[in-house]
N, C-alpha and C positions, 0 to 999 in steps of 0.2 A: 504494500500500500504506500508508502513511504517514497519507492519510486519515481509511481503515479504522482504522488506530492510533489516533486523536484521536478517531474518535469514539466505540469500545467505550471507549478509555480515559474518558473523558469520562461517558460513561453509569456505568458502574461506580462511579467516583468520585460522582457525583453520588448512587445508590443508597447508596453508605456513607455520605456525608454522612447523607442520612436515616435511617439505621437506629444512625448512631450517634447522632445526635441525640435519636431514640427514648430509646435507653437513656439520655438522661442526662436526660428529663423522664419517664421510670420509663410509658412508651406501656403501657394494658394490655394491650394483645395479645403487645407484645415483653416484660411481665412474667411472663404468662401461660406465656408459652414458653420464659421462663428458668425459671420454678417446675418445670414436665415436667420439662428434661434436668435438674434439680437445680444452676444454677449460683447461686453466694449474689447476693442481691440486692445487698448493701454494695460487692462487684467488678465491678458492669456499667460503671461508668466506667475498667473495664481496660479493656475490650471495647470501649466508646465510644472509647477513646484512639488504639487500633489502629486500627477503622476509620478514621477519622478521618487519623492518619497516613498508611494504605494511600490514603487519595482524596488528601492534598498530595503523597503518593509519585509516584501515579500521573501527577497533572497534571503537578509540576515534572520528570518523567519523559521528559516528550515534549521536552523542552530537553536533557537531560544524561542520554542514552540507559542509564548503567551505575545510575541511581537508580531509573528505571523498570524494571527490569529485576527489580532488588530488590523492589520493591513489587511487581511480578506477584507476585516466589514466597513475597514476603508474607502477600497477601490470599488466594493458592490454598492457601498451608497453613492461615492462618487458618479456610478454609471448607470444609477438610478437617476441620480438627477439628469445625466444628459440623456436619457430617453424621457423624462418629462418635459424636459427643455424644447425639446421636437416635438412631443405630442399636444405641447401648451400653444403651439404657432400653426397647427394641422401636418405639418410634415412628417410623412406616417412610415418615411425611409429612415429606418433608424435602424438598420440591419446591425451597421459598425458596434455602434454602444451595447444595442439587446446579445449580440453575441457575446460583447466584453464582460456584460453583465454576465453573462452564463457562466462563462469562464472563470471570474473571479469567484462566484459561488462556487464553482465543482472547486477551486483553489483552496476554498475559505473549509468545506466538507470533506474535503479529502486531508486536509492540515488537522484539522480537528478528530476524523476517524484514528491519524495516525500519531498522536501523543502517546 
């Protein structure tokens, strides 16, 4: 089981690495998509920061089980709000975030089956 843990954890962490990265070289596509849901441009290094934290969350997570634990219900709120954030403007393409979402849950239940 534990595996499994390392390596959704690891995939995940590695996807925020790059999405927060995006945001903080202002990616068009991920500006694009901050313009839709209305978030200000000038705060996407909030956003960058969190991810970013939710990936060293997650990895240093797999050592000191009560920190990953945190970072699952981190990044799964985090990407609960960006599937609200689409669904509060009608834009019903929210594949990215509802799969991120998935992901950090099976991250966050699989960390947790394997303490």
């Amino acid at each position: 089981m534990f595996i499994a843990t390392i390596i959704v954890s690891a995939v995940l962490a590695l996807l925020l690495v790059m999405s927060g990265r995006g945001k903080l070289v202002k990616d068009p596509m991920q500006m694009a998509t901050m313009q839709k849901v209305g978030f200000p441009e000038d705060k996407l290094w909030l956003l960058a920061v969190a991810e970013i934290a939710g990936a060293i969350g997650l990895v240093v997570g797999l050592f000191w089980w009560p920190l990953g634990v945190a970072a699952g219900i981190g990044v799964a709120a985090y990407f609960v709000g960006a599937v609200i954030a689409h669904a509060r403007i009608g834009d019903w393409k929210f594949t990215a975030p509802a799969a991120l979402l998935l992901l950090a849950v099976g991250a966050l239940v699989l960390r947790l089956l394997s303490v």
